[in-house]
MDTraj code that builds the backbone (N, CA, C; nanometers):
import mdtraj as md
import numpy as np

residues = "UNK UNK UNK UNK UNK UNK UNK UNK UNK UNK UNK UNK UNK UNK UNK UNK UNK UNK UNK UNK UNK UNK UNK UNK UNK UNK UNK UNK UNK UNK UNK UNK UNK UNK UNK UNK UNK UNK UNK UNK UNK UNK UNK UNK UNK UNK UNK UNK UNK UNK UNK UNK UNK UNK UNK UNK UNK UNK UNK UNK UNK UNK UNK UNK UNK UNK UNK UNK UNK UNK UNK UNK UNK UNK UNK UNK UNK UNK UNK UNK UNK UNK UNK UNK UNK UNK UNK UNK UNK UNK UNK UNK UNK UNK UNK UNK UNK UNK UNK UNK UNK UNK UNK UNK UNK UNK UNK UNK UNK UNK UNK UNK UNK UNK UNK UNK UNK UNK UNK UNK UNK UNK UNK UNK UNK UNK UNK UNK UNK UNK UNK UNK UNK UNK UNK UNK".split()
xyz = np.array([
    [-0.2426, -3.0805, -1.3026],
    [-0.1021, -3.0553, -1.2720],
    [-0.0690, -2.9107, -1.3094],
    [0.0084, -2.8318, -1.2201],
    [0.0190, -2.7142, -1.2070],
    [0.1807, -2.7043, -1.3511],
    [0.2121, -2.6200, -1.3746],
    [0.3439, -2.5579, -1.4416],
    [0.4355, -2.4740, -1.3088],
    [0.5670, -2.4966, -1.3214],
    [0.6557, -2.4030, -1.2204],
    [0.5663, -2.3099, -1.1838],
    [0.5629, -2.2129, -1.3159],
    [0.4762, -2.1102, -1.3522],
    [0.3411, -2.0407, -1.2665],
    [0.2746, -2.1930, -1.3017],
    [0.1345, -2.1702, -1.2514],
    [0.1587, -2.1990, -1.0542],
    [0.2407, -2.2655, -1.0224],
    [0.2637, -2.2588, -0.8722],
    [0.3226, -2.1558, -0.8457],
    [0.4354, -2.0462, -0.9011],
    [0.4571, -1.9514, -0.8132],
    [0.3697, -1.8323, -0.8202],
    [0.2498, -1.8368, -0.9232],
    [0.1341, -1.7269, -0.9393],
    [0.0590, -1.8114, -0.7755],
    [0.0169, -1.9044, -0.8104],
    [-0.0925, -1.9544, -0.6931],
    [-0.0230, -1.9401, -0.5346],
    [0.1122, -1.9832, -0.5366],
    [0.1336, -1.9273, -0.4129],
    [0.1532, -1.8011, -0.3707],
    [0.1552, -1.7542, -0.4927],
    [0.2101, -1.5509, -0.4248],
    [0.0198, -1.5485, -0.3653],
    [-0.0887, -1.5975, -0.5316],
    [-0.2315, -1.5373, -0.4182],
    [-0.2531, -1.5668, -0.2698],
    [-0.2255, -1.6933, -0.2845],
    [-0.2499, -1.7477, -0.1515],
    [-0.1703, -1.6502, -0.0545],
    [0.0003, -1.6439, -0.0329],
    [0.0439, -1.5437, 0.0533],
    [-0.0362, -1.4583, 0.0660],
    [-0.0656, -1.3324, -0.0226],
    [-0.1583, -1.2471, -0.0475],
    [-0.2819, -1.2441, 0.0559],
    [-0.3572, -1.3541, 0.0219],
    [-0.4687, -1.4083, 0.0667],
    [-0.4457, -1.3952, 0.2286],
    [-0.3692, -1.4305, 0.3246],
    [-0.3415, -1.4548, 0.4068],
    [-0.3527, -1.2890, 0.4790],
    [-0.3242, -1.2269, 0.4334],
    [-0.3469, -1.0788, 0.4905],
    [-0.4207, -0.9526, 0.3847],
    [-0.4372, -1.0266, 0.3054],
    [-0.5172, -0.9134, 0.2371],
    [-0.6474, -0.9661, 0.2046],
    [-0.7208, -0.8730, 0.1804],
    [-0.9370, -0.9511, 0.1529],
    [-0.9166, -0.8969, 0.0189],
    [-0.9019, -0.8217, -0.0725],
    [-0.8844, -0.7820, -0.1941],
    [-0.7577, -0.8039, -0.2884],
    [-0.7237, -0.9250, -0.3788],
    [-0.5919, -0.9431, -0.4193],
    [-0.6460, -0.8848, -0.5592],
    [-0.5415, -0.7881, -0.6384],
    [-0.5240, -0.7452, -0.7274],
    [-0.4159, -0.7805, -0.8266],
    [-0.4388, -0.7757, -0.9269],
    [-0.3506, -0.8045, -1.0579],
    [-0.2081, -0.7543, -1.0190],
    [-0.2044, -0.6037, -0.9694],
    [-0.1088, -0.5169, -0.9831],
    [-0.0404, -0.5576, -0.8642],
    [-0.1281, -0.6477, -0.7290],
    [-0.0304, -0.6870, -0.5948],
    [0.0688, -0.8251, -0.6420],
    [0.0052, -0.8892, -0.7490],
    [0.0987, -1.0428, -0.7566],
    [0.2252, -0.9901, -0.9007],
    [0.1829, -0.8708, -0.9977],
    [0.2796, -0.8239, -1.0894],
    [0.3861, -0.7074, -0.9739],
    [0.4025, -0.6579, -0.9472],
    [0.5255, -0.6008, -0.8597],
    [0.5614, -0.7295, -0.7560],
    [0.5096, -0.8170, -0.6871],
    [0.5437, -0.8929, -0.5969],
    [0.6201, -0.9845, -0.7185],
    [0.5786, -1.0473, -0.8117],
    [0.6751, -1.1222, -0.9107],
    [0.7715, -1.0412, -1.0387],
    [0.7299, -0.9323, -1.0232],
    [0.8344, -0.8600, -1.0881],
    [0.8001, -0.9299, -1.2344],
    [0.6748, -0.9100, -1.2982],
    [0.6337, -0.9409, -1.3906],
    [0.5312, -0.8912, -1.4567],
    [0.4622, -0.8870, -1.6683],
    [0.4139, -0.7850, -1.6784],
    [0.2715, -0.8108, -1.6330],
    [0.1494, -0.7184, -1.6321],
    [-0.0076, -0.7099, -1.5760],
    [-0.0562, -0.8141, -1.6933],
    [0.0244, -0.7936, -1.8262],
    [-0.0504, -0.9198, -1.8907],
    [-0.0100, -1.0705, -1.8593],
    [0.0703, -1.1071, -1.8716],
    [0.1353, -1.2647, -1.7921],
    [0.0755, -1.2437, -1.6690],
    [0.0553, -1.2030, -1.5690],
    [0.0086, -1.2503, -1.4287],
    [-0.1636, -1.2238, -1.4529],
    [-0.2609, -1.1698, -1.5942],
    [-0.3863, -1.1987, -1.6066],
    [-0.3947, -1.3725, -1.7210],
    [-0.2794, -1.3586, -1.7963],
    [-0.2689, -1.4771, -1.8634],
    [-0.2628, -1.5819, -1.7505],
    [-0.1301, -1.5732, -1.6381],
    [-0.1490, -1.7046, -1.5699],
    [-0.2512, -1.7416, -1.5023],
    [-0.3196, -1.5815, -1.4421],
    [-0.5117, -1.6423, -1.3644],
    [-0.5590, -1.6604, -1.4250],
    [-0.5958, -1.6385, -1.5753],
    [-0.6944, -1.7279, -1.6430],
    [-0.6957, -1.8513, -1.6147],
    [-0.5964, -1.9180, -1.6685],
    [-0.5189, -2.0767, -1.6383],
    [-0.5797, -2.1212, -1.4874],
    [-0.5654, -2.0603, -1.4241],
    [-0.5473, -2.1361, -1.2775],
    [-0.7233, -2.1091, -1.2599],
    [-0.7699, -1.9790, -1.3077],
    [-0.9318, -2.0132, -1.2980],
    [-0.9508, -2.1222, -1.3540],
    [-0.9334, -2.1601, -1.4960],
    [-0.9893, -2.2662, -1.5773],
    [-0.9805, -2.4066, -1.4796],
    [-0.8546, -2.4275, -1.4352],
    [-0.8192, -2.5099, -1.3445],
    [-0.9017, -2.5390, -1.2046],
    [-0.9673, -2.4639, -1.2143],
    [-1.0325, -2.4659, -1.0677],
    [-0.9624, -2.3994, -0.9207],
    [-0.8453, -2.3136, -0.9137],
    [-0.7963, -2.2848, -0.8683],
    [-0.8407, -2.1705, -0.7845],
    [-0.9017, -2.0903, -0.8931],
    [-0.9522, -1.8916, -0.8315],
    [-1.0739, -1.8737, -0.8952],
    [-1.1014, -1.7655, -0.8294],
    [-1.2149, -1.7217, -0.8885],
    [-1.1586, -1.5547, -0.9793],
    [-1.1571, -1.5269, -1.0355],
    [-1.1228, -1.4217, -1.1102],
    [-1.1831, -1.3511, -1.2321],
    [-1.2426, -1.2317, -1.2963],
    [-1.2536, -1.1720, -1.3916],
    [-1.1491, -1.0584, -1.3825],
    [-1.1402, -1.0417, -1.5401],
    [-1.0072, -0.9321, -1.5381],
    [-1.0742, -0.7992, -1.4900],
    [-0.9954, -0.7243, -1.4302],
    [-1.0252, -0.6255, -1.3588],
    [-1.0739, -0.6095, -1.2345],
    [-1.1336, -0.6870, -1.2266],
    [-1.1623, -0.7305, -1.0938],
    [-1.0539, -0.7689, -0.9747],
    [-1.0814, -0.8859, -0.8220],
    [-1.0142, -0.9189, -0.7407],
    [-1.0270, -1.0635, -0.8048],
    [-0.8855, -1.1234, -0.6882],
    [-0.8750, -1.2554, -0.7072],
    [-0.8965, -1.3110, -0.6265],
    [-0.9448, -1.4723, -0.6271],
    [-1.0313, -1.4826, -0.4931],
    [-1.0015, -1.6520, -0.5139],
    [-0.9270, -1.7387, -0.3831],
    [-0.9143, -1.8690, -0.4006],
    [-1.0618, -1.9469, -0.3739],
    [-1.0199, -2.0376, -0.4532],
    [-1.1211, -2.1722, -0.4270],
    [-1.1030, -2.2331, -0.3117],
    [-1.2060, -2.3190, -0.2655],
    [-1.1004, -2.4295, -0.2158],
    [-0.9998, -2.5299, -0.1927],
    [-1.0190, -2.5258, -0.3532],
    [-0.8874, -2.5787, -0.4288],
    [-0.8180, -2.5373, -0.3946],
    [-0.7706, -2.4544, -0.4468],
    [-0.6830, -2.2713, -0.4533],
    [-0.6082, -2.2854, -0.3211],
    [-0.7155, -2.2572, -0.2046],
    [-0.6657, -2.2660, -0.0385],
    [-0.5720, -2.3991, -0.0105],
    [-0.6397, -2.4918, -0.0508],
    [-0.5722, -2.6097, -0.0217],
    [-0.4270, -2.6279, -0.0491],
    [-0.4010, -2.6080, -0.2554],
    [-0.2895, -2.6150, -0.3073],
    [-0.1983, -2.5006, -0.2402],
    [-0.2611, -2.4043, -0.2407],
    [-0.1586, -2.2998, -0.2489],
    [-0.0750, -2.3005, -0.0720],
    [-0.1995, -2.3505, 0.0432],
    [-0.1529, -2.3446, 0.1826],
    [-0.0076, -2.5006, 0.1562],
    [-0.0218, -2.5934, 0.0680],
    [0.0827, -2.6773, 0.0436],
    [0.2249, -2.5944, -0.0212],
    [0.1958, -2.5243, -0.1149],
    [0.3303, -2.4612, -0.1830],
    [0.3960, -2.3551, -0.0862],
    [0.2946, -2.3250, -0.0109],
    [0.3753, -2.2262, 0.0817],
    [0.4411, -2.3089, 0.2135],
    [0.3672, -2.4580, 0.2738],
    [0.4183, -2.4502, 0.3392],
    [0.5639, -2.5472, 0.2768],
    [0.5765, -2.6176, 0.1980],
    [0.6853, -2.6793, 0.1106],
    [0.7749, -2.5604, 0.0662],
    [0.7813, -2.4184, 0.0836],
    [0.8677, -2.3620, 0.0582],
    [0.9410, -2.3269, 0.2085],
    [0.8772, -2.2919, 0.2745],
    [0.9094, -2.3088, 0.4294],
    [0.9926, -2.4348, 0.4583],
    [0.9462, -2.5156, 0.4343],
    [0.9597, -2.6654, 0.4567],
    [1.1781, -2.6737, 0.4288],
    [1.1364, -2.6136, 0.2855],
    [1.2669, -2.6361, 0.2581],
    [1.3530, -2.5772, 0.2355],
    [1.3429, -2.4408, 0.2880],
    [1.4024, -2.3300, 0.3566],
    [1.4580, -2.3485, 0.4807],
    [1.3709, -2.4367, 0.5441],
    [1.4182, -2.4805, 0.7374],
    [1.5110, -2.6414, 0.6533],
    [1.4806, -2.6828, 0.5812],
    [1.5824, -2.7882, 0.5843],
    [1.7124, -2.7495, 0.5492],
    [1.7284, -2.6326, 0.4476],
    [1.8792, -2.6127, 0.4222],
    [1.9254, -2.5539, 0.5238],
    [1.8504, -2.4619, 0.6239],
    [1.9224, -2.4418, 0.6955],
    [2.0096, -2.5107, 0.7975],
    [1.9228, -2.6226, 0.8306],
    [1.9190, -2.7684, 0.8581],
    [2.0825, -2.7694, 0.8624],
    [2.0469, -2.7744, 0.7751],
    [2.1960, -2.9069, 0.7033],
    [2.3168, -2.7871, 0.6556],
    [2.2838, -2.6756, 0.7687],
    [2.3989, -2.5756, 0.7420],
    [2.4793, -2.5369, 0.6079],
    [2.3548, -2.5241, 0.5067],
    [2.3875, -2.4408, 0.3775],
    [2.4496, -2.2974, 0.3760],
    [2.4914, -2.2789, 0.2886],
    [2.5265, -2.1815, 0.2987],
    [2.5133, -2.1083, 0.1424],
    [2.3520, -2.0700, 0.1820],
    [2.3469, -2.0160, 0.0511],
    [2.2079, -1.8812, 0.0866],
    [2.1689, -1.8291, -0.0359],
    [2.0235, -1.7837, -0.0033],
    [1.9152, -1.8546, -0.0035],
    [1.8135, -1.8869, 0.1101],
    [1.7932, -2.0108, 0.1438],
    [1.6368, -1.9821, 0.0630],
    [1.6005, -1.8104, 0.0535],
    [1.4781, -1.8373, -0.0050],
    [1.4956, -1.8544, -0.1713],
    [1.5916, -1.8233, -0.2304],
    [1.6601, -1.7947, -0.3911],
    [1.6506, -1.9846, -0.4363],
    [1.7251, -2.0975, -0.3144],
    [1.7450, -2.1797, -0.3423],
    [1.6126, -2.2820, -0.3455],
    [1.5600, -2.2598, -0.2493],
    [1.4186, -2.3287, -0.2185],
    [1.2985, -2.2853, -0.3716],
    [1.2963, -2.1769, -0.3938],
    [1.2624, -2.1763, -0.5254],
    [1.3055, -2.1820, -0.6464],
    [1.4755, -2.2424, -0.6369],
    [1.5140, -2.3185, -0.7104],
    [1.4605, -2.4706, -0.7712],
    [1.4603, -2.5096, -0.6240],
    [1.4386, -2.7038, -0.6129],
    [1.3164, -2.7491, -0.5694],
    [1.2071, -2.6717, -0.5349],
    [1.0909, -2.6740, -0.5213],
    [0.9920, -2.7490, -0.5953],
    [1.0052, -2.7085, -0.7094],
    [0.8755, -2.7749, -0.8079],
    [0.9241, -2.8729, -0.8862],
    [1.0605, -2.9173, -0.8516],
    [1.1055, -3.0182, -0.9325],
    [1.0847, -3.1796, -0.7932],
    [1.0622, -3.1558, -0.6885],
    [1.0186, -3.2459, -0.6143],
    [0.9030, -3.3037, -0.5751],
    [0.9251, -3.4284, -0.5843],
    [0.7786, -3.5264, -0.5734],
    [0.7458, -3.5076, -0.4046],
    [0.5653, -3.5100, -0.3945],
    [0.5640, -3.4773, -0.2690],
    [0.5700, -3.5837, -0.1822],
    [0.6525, -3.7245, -0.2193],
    [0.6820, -3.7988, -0.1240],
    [0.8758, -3.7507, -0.0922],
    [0.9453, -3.6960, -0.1851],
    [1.0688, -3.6238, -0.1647],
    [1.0246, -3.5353, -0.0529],
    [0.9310, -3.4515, -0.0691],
    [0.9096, -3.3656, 0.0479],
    [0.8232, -3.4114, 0.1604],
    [0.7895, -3.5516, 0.1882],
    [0.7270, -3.5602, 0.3105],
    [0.8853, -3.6447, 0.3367],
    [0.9281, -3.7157, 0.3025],
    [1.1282, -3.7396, 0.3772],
    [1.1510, -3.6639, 0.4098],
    [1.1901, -3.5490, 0.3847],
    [1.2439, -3.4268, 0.4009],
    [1.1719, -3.3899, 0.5527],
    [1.0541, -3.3410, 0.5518],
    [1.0009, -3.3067, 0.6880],
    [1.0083, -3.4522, 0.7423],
    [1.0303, -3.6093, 0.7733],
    [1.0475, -3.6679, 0.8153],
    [1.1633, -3.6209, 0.9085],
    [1.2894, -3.5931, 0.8179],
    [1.4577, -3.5692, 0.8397],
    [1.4376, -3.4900, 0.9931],
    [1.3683, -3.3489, 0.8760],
    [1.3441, -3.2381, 0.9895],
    [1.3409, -3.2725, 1.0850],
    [1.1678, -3.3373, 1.1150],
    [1.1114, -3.3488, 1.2680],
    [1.2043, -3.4541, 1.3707],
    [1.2664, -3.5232, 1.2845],
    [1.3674, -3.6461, 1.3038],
    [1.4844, -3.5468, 1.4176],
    [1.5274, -3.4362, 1.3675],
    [1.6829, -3.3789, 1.3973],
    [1.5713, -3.2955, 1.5284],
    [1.4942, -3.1884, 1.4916],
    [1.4016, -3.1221, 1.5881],
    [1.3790, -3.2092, 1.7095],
    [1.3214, -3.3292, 1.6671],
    [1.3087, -3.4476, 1.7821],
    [1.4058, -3.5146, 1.8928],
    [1.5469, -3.5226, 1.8204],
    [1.6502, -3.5249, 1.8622],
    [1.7586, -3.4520, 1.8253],
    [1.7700, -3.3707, 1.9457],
    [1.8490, -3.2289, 1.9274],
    [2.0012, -3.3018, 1.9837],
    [2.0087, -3.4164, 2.0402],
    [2.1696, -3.4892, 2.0259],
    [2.2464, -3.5441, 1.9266],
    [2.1414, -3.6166, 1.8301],
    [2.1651, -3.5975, 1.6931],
    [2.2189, -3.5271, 1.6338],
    [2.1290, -3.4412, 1.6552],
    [2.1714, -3.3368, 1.5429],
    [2.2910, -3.2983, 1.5697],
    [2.2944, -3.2177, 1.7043],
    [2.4345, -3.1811, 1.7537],
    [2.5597, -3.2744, 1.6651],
    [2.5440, -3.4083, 1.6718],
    [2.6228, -3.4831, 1.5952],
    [2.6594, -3.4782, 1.4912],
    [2.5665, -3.4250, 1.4009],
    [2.5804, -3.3880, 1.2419],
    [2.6260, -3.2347, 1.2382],
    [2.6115, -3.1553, 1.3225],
    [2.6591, -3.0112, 1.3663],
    [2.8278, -3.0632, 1.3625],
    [2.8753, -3.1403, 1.4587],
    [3.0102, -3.1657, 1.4771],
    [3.0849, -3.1931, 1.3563],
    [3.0009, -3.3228, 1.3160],
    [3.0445, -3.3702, 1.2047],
    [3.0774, -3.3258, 1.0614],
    [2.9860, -3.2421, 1.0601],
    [2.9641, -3.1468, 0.9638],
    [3.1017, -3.0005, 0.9370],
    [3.1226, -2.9504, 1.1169],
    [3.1647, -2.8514, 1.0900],
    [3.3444, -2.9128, 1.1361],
    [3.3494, -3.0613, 1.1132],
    [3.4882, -3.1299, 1.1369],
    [3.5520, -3.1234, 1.0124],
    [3.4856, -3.1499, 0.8684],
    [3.4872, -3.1514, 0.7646],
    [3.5374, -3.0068, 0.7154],
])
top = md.Topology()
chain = top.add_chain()
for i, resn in enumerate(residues, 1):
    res = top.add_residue(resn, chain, resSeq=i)
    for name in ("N", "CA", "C"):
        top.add_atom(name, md.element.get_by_symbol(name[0]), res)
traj = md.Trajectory(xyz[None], top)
């Protein structure tokens, strides 16, 4: 089991990962706005875990673990970013989603993309909750 913590280090690599071949200490400390020692403290952790492959100084490099978890936290932040928008929030949708994120069980978040594909599926619906919503 991951910590808040240890999921928003693993998903920044993974982002990372996705367009870069070399992830560095210094790309996930300015991207989290945090110091070079806490973001080598949290890859230790997530190596031990089975997560990365990492020595300090070096690059960081996912497992398959790593790929797996981290392609889930990213897409569960997506996930529930498109749902508030959903449901016509009105807030900052990426500020909030990593608010309420790691406090949900991932059967909370397979409902959730249920809802989604549910309203996506039927766009008369939705319209309905659009009305309803903006009657209020």
């Amino acid at each position: 089991m991951l910590t808040p913590s240890l999921e928003d280090y693993l998903e920044e690599v993974y982002r990372f990962s996705l367009t870069n071949e070399n992830i560095r200490v210094t790309d996930i400390s300015n991207k989290l706005s945090v110091s070079l020692p806490s973001v080598s403290k949290a890859l230790m952790k997530l190596k031990e875990k089975g997560y990365i492959l990492y020595k300090p100084y070096g690059t960081i490099e996912l497992t398959e673990k790593g790929k797996e978890r981290g392609s889930f936290l990213v897409a569960r932040n997506r996930l529930l970013q498109e749902f508030l928008a959903l449901i016509c929030v009105r807030c900052d949708f990426a500020a909030e989603a990593e608010a309420v994120e790691h406090y949900l069980s991932k059967e909370t978040v397979t409902a959730i993309q249920i809802l989604v594909n549910f309203f996506k599926d039927n766009p008369e619906i939705y319209q309905k909750f659009i009305d309803y919503n903006n009657f209020r």
